[in-house]
PDB file of the backbone (N, CA, C, O) and the ligand in Angstrom, with CONECT records:
HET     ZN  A 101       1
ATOM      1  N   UNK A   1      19.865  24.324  14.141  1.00  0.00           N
ATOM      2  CA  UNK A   1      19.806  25.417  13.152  1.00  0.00           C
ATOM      3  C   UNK A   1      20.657  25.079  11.940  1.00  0.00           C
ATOM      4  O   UNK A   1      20.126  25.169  10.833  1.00  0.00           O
ATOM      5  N   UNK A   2      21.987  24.680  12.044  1.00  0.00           N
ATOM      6  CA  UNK A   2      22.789  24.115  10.961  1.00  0.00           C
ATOM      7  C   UNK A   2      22.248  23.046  10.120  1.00  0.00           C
ATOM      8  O   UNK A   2      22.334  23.021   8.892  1.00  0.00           O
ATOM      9  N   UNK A   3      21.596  22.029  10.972  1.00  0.00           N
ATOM     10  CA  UNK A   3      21.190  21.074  10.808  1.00  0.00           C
ATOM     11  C   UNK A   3      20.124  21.030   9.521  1.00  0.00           C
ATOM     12  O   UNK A   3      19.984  20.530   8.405  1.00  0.00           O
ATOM     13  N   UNK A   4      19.419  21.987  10.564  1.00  0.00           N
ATOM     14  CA  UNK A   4      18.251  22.622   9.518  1.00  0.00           C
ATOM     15  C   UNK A   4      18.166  23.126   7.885  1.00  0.00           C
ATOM     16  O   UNK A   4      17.413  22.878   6.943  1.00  0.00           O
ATOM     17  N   UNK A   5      19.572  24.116   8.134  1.00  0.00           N
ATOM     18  CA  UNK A   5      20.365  24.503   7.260  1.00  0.00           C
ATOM     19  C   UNK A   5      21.160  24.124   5.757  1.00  0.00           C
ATOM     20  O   UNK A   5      21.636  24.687   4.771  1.00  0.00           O
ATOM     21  N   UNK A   6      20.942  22.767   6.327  1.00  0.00           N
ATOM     22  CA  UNK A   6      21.892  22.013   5.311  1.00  0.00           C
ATOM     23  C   UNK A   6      21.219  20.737   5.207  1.00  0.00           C
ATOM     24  O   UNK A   6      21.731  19.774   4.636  1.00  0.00           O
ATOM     25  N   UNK A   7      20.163  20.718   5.711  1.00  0.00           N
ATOM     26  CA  UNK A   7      19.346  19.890   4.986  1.00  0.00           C
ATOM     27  C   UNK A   7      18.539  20.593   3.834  1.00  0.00           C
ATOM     28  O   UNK A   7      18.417  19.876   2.841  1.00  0.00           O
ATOM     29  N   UNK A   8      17.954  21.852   3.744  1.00  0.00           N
ATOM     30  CA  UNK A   8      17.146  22.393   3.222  1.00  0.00           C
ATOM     31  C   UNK A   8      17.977  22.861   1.783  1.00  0.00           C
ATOM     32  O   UNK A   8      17.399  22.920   0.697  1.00  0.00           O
ATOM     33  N   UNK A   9      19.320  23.155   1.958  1.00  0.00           N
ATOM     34  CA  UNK A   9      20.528  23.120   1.278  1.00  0.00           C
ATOM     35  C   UNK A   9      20.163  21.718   0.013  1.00  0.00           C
ATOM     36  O   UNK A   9      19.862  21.900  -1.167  1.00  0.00           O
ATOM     37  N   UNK A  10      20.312  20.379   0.717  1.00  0.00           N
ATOM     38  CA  UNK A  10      20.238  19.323   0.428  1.00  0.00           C
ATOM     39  C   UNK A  10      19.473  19.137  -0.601  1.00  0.00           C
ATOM     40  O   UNK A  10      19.829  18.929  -1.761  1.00  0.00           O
ATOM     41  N   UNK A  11      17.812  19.253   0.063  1.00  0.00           N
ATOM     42  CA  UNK A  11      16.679  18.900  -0.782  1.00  0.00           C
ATOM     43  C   UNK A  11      16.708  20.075  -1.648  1.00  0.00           C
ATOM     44  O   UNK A  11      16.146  19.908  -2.730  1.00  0.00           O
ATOM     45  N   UNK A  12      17.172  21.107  -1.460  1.00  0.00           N
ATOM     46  CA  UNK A  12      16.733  22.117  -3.216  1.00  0.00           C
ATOM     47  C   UNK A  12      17.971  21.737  -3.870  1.00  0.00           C
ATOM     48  O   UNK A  12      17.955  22.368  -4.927  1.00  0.00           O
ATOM     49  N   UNK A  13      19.200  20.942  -3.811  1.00  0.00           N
ATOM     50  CA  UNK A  13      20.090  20.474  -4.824  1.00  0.00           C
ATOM     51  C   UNK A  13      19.656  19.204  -5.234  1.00  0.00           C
ATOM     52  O   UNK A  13      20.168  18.790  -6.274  1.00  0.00           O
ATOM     53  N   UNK A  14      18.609  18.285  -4.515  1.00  0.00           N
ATOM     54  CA  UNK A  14      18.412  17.140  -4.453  1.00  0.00           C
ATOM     55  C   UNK A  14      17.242  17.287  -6.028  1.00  0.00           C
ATOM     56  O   UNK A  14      17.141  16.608  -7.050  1.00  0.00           O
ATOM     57  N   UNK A  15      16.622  18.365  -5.582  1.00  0.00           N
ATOM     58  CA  UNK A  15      15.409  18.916  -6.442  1.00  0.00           C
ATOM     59  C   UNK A  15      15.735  19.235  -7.892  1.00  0.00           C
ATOM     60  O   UNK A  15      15.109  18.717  -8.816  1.00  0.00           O
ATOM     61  N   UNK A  16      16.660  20.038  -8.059  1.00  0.00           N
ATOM     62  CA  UNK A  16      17.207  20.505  -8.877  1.00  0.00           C
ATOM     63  C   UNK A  16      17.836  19.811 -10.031  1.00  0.00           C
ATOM     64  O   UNK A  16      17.781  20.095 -11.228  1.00  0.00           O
ATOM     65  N   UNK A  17      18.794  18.281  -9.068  1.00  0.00           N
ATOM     66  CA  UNK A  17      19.231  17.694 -10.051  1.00  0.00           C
ATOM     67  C   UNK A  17      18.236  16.578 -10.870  1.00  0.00           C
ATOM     68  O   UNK A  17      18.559  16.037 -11.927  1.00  0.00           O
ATOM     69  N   UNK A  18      17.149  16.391 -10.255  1.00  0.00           N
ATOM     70  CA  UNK A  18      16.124  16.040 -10.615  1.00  0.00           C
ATOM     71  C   UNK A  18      15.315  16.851 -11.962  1.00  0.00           C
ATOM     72  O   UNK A  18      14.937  16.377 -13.033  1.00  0.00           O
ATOM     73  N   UNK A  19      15.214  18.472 -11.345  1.00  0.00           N
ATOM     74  CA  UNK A  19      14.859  18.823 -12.786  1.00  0.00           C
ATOM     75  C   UNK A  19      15.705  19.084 -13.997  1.00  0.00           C
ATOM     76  O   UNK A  19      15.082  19.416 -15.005  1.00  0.00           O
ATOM     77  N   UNK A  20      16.872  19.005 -14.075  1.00  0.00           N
ATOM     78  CA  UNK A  20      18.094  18.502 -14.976  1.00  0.00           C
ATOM     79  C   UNK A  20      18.143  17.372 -15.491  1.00  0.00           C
ATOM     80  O   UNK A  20      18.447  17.429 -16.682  1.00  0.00           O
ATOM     81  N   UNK A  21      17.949  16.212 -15.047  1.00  0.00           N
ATOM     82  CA  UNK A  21      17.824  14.783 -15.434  1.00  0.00           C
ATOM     83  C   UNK A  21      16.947  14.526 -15.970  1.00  0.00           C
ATOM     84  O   UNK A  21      17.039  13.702 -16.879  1.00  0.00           O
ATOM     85  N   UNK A  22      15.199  15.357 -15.517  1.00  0.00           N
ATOM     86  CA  UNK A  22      14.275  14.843 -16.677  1.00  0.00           C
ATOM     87  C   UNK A  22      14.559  15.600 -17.941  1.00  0.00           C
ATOM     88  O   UNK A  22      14.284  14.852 -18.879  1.00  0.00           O
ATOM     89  N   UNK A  23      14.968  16.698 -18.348  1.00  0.00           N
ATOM     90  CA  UNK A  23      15.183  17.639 -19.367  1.00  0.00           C
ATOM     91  C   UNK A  23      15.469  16.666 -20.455  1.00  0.00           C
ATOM     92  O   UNK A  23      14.789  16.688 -21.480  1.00  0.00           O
ATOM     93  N   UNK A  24      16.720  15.562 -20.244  1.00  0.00           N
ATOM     94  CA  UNK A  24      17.062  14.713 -21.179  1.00  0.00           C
ATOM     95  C   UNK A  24      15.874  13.658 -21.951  1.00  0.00           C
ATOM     96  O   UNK A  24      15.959  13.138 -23.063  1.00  0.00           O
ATOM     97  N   UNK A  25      14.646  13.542 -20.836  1.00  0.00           N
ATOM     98  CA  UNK A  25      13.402  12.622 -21.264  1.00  0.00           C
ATOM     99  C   UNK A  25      12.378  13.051 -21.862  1.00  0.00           C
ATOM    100  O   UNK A  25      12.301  14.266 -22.046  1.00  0.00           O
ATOM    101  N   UNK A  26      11.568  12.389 -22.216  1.00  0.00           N
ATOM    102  CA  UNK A  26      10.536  12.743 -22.875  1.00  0.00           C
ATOM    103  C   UNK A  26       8.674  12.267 -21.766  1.00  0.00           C
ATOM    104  O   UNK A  26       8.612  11.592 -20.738  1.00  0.00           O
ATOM    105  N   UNK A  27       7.626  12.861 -22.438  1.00  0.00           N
ATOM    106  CA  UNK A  27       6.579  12.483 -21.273  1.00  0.00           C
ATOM    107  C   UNK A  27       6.247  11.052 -22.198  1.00  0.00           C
ATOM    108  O   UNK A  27       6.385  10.749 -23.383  1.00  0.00           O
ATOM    109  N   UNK A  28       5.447   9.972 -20.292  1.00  0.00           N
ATOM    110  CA  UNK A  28       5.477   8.922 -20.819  1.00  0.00           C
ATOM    111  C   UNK A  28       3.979   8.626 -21.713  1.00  0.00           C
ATOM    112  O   UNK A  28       3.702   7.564 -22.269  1.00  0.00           O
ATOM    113  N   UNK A  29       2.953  10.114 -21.672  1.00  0.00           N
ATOM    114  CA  UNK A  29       2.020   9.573 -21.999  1.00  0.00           C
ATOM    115  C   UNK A  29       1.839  10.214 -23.257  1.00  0.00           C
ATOM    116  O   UNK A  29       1.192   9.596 -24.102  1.00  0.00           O
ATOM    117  N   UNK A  30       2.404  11.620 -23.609  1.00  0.00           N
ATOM    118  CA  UNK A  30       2.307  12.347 -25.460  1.00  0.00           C
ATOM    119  C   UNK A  30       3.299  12.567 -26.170  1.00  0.00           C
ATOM    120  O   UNK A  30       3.144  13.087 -27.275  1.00  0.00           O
ATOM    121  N   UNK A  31       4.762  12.163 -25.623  1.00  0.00           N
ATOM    122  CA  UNK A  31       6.161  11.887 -26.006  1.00  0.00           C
ATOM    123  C   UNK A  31       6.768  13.302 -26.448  1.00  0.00           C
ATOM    124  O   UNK A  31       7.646  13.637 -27.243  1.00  0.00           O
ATOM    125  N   UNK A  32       5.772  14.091 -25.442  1.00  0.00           N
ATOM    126  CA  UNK A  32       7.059  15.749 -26.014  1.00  0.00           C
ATOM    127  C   UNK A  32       8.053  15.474 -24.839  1.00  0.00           C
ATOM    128  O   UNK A  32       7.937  14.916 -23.748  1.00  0.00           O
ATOM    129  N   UNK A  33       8.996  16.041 -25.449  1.00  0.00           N
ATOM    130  CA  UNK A  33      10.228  16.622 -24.898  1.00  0.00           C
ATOM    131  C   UNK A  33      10.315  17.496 -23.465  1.00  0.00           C
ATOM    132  O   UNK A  33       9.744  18.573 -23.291  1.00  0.00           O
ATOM    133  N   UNK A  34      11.001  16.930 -22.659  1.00  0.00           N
ATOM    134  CA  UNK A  34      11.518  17.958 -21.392  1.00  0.00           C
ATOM    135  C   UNK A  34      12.287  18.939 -21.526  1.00  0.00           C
ATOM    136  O   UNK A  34      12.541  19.896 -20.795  1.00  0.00           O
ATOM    137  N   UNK A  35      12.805  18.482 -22.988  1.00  0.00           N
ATOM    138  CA  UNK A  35      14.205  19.791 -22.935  1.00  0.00           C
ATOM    139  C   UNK A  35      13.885  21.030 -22.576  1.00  0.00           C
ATOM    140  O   UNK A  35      14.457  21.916 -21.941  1.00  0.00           O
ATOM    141  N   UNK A  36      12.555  20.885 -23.263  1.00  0.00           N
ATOM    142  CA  UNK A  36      12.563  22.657 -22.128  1.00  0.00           C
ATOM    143  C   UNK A  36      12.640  22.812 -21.096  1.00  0.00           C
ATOM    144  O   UNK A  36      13.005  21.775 -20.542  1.00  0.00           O
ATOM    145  N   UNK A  37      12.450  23.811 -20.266  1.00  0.00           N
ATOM    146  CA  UNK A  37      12.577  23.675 -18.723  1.00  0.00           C
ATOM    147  C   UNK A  37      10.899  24.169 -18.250  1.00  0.00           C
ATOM    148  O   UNK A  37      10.411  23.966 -17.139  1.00  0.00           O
ATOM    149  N   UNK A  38      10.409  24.658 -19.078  1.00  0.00           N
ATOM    150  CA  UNK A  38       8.951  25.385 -18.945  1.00  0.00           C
ATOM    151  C   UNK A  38       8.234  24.435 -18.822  1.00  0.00           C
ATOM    152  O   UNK A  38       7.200  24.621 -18.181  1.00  0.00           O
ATOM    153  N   UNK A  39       8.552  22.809 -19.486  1.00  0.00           N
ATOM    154  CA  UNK A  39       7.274  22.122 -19.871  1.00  0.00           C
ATOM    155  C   UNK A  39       7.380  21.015 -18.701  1.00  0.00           C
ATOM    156  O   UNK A  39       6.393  20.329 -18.435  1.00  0.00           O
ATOM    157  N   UNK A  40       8.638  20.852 -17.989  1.00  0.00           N
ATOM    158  CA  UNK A  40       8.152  19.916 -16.944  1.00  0.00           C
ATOM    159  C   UNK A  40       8.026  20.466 -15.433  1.00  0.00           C
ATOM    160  O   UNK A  40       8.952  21.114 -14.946  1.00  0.00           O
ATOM    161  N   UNK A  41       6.972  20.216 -14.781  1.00  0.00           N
ATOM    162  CA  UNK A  41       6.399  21.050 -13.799  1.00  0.00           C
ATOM    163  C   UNK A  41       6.696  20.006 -12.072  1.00  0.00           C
ATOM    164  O   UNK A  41       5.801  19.434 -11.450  1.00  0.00           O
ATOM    165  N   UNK A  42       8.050  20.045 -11.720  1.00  0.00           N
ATOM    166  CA  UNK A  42       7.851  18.897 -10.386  1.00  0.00           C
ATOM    167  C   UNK A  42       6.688  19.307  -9.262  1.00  0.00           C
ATOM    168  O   UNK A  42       6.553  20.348  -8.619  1.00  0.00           O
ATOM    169  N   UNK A  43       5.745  17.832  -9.284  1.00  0.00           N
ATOM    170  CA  UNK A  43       5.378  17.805  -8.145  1.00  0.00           C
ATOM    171  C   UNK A  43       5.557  17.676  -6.550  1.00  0.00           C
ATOM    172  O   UNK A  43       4.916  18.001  -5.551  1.00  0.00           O
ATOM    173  N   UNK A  44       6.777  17.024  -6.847  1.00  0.00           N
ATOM    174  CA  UNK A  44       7.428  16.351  -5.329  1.00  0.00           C
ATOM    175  C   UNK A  44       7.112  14.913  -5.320  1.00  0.00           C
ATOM    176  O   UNK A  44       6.578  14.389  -6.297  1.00  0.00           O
ATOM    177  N   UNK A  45       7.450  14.187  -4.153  1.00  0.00           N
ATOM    178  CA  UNK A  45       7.437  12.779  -4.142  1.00  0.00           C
ATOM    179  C   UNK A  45       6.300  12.226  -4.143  1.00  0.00           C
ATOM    180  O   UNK A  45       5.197  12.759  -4.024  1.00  0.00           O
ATOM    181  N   UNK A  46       6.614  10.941  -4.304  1.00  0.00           N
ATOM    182  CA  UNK A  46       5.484   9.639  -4.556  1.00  0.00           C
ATOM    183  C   UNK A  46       4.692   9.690  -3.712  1.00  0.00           C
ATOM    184  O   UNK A  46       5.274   9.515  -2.642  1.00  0.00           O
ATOM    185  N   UNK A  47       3.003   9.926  -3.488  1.00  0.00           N
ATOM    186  CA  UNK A  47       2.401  10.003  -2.846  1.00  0.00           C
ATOM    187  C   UNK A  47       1.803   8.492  -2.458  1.00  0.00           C
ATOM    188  O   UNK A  47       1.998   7.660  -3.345  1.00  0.00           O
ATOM    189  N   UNK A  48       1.166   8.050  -1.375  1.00  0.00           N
ATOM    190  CA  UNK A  48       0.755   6.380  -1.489  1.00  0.00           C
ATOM    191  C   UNK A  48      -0.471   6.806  -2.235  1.00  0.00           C
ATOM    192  O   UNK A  48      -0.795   5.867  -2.961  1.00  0.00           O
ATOM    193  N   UNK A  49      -1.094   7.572  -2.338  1.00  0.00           N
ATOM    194  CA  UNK A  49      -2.171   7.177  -3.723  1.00  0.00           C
ATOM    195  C   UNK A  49      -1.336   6.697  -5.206  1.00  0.00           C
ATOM    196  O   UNK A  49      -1.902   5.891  -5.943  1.00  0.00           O
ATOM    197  N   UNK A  50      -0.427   7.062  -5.455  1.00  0.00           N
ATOM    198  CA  UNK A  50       0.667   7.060  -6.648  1.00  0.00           C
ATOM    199  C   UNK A  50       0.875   6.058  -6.583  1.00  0.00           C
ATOM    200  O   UNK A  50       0.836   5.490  -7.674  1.00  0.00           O
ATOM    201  N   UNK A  51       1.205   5.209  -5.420  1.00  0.00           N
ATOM    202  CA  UNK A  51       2.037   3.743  -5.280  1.00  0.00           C
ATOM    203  C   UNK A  51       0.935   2.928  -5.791  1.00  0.00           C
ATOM    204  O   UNK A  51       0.976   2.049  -6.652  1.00  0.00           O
ATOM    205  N   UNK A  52      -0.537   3.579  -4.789  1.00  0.00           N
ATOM    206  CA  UNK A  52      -1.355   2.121  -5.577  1.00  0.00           C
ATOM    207  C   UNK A  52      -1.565   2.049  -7.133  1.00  0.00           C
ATOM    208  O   UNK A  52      -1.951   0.970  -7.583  1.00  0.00           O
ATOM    209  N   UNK A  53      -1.352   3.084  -7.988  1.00  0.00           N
ATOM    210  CA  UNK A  53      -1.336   2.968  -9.207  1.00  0.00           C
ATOM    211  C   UNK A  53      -0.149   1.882 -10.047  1.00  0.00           C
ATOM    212  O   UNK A  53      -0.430   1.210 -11.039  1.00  0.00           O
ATOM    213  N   UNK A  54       1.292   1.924  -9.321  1.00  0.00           N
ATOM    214  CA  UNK A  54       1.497   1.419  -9.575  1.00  0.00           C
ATOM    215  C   UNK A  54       2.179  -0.020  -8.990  1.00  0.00           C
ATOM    216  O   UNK A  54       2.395  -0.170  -7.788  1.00  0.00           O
ATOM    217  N   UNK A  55       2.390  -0.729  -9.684  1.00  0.00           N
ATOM    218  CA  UNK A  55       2.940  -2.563  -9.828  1.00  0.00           C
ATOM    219  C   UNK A  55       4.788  -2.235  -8.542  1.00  0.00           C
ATOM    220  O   UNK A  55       5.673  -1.382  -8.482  1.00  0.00           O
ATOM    221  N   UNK A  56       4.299  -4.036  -7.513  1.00  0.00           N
ATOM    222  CA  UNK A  56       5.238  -3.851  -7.362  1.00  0.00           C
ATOM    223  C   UNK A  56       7.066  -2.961  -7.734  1.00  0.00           C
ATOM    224  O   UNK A  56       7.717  -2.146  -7.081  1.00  0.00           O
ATOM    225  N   UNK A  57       7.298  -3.600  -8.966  1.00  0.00           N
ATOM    226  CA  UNK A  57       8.508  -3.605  -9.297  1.00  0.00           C
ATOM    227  C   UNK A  57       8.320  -1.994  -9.641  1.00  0.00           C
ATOM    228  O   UNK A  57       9.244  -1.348  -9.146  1.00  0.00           O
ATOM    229  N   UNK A  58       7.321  -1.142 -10.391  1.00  0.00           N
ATOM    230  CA  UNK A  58       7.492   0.185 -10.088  1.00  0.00           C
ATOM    231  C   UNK A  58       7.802   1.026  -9.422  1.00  0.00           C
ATOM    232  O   UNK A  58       8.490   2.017  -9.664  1.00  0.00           O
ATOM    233  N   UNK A  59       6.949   0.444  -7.845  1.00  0.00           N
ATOM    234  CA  UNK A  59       7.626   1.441  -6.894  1.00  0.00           C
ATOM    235  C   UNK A  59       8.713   1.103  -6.678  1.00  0.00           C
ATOM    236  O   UNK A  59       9.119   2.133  -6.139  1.00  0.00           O
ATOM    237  N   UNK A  60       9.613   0.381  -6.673  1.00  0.00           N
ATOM    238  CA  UNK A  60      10.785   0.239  -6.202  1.00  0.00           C
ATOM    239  C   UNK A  60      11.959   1.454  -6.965  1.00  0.00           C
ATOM    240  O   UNK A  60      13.080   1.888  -6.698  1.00  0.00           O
ATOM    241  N   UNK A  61      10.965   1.643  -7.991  1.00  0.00           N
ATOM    242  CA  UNK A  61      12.030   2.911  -9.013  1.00  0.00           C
ATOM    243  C   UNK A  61      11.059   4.477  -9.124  1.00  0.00           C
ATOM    244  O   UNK A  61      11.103   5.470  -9.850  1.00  0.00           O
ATOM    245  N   UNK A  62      10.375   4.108  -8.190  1.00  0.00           N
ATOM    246  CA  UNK A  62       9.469   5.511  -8.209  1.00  0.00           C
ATOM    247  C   UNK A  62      10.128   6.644  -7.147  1.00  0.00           C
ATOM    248  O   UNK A  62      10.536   6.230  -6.061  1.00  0.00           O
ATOM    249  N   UNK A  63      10.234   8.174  -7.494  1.00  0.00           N
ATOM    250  CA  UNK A  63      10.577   8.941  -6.427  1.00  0.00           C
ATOM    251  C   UNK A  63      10.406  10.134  -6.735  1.00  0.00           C
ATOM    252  O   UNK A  63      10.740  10.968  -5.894  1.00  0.00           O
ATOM    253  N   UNK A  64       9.990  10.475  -7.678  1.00  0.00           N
ATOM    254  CA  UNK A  64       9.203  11.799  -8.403  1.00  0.00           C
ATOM    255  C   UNK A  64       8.626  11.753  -9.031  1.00  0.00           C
ATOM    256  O   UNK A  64       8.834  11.112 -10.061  1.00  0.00           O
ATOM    257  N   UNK A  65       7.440  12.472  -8.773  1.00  0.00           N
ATOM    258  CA  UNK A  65       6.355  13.296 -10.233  1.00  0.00           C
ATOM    259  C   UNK A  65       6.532  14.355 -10.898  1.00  0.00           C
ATOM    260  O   UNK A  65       6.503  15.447 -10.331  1.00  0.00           O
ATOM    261  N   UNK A  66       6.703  14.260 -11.945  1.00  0.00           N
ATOM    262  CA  UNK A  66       6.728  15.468 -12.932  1.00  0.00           C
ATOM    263  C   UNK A  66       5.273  15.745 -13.924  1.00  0.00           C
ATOM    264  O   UNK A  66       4.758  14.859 -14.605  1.00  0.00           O
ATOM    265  N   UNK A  67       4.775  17.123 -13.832  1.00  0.00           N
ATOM    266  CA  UNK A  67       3.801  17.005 -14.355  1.00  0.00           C
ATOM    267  C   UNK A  67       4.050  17.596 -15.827  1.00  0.00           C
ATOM    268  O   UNK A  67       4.497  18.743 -15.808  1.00  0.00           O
ATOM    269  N   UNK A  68       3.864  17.081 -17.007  1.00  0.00           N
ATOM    270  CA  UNK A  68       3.646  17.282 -18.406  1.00  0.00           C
ATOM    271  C   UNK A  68       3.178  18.397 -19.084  1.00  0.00           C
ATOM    272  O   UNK A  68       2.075  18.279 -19.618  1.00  0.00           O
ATOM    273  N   UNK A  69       3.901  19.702 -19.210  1.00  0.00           N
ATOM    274  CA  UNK A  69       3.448  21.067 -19.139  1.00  0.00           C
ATOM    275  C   UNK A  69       2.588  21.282 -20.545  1.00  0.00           C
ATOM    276  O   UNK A  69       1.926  22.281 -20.830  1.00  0.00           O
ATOM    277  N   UNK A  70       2.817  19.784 -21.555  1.00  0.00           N
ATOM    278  CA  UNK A  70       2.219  19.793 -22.683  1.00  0.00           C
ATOM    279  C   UNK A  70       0.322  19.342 -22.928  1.00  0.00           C
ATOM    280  O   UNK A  70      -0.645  19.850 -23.497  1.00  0.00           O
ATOM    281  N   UNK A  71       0.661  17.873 -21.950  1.00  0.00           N
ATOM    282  CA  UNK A  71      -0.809  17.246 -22.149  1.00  0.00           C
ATOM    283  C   UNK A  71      -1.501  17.047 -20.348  1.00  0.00           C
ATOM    284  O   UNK A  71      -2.578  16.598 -19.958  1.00  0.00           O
ATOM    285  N   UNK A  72      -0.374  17.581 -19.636  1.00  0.00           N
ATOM    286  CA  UNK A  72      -0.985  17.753 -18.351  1.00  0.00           C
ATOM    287  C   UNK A  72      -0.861  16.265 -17.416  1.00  0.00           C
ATOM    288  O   UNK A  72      -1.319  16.198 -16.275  1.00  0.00           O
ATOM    289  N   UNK A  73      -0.256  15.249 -18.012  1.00  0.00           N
ATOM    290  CA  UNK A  73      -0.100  13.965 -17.718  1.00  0.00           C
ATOM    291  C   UNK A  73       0.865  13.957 -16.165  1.00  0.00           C
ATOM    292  O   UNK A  73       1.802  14.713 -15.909  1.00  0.00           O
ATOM    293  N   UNK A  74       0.448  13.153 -15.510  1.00  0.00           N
ATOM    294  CA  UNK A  74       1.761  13.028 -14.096  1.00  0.00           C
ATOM    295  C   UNK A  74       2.434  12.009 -15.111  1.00  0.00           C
ATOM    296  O   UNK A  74       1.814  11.220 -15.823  1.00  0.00           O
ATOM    297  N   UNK A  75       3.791  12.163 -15.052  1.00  0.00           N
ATOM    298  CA  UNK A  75       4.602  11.238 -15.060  1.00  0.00           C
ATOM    299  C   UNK A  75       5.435  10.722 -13.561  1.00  0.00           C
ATOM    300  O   UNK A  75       5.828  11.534 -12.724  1.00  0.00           O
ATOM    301  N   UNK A  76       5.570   9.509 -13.456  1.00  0.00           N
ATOM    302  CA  UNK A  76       6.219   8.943 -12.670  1.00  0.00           C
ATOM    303  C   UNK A  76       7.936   8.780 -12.843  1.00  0.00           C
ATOM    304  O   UNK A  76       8.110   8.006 -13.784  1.00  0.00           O
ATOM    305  N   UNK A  77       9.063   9.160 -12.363  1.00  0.00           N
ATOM    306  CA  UNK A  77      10.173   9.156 -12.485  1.00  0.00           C
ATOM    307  C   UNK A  77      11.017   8.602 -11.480  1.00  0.00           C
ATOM    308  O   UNK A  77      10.692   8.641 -10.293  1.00  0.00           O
ATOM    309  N   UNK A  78      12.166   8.049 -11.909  1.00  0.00           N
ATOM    310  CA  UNK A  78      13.515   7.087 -10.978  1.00  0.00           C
ATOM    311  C   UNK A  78      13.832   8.499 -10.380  1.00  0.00           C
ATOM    312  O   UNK A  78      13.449   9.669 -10.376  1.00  0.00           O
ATOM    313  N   UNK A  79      14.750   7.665  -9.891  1.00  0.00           N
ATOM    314  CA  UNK A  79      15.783   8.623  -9.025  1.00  0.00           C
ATOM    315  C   UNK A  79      16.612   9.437  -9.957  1.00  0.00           C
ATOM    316  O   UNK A  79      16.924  10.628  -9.939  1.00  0.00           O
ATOM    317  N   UNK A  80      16.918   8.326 -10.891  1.00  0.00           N
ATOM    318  CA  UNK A  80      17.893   9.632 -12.069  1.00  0.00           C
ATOM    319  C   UNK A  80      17.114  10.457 -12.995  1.00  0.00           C
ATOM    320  O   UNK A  80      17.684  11.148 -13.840  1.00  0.00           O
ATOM    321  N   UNK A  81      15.622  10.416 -12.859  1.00  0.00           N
ATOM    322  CA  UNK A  81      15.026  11.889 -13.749  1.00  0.00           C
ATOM    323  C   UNK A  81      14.116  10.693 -15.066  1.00  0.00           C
ATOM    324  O   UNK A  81      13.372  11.231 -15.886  1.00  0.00           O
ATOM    325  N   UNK A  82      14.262   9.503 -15.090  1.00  0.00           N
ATOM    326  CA  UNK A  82      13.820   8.642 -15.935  1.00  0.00           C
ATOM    327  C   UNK A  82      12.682   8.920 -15.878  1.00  0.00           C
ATOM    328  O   UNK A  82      12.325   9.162 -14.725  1.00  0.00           O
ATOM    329  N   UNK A  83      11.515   9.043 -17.008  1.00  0.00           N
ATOM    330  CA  UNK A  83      10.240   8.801 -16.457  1.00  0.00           C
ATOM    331  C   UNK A  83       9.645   7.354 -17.040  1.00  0.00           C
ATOM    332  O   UNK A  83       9.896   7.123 -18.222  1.00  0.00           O
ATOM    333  N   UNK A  84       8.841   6.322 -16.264  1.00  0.00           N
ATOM    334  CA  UNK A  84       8.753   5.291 -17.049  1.00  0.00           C
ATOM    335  C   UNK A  84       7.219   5.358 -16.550  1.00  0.00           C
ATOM    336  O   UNK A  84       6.583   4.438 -17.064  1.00  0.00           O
ATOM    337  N   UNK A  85       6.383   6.220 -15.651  1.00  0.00           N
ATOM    338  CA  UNK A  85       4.772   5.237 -16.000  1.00  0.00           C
ATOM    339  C   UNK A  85       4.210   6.968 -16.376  1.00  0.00           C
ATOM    340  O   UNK A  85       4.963   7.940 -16.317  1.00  0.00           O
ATOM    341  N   UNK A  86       2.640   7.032 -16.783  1.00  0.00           N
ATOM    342  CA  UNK A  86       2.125   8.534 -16.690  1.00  0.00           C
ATOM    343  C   UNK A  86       1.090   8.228 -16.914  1.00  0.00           C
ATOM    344  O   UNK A  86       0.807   7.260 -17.620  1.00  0.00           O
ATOM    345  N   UNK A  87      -0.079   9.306 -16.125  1.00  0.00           N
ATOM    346  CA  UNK A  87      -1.320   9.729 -15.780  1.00  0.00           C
ATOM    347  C   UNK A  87      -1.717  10.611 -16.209  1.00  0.00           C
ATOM    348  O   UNK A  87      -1.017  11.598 -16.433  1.00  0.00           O
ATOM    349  N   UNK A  88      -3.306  10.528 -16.535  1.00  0.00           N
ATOM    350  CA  UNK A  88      -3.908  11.765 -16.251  1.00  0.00           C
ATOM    351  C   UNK A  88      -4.891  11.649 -14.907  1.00  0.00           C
ATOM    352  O   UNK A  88      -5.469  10.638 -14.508  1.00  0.00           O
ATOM    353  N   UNK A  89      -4.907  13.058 -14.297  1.00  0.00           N
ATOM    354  CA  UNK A  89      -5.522  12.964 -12.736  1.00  0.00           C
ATOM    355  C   UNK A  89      -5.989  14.387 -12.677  1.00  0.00           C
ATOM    356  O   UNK A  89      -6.540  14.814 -11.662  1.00  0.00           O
TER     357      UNK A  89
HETATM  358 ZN    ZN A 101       2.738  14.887 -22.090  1.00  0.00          ZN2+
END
């Protein structure tokens, strides 16, 4: 139950600082701004359809999708909120 507890604890701070970190970026495919908080939409993690999109050395820095509240694009993002590849899907 604790266990439970403080993991779930975990992943919504884990989440969170994630949507804080992209705020500073921009999308990788129409270059608006995250600063808002309205315009980037998290999907959750890298799905293996996601991976095959992208190149070795990508996934190795892939661990969130954020979706582009402007042009609707997935962006692909690091661990620190970076976004470096983006889709439309
Ligand atoms: Zn966009």
């Amino acid at each position: 139950m604790l266990a439970a507890l403080g993991w779930a604890l975990w992943a919504w701070y884990a989440r969170r600082r994630i949507e804080r970190a992209v705020t500073q970026h921009a999308c990788k495919a129409c270059g608006a701004s995250f600063a808002d908080d309205a315009i980037a939409e998290p999907l959750g993690g890298i799905r293996a359809a996601d991976r095959q999109r992208l190149d070795n050395f990508q996934r190795r820095f892939a661990r969130h999708r954020v979706r582009c509240g402007d042009c609707g694009a997935v962006n692909v993002v690091t661990a620190d909120g970076v976004p470096f590849a983006a889709w439309y899907d």
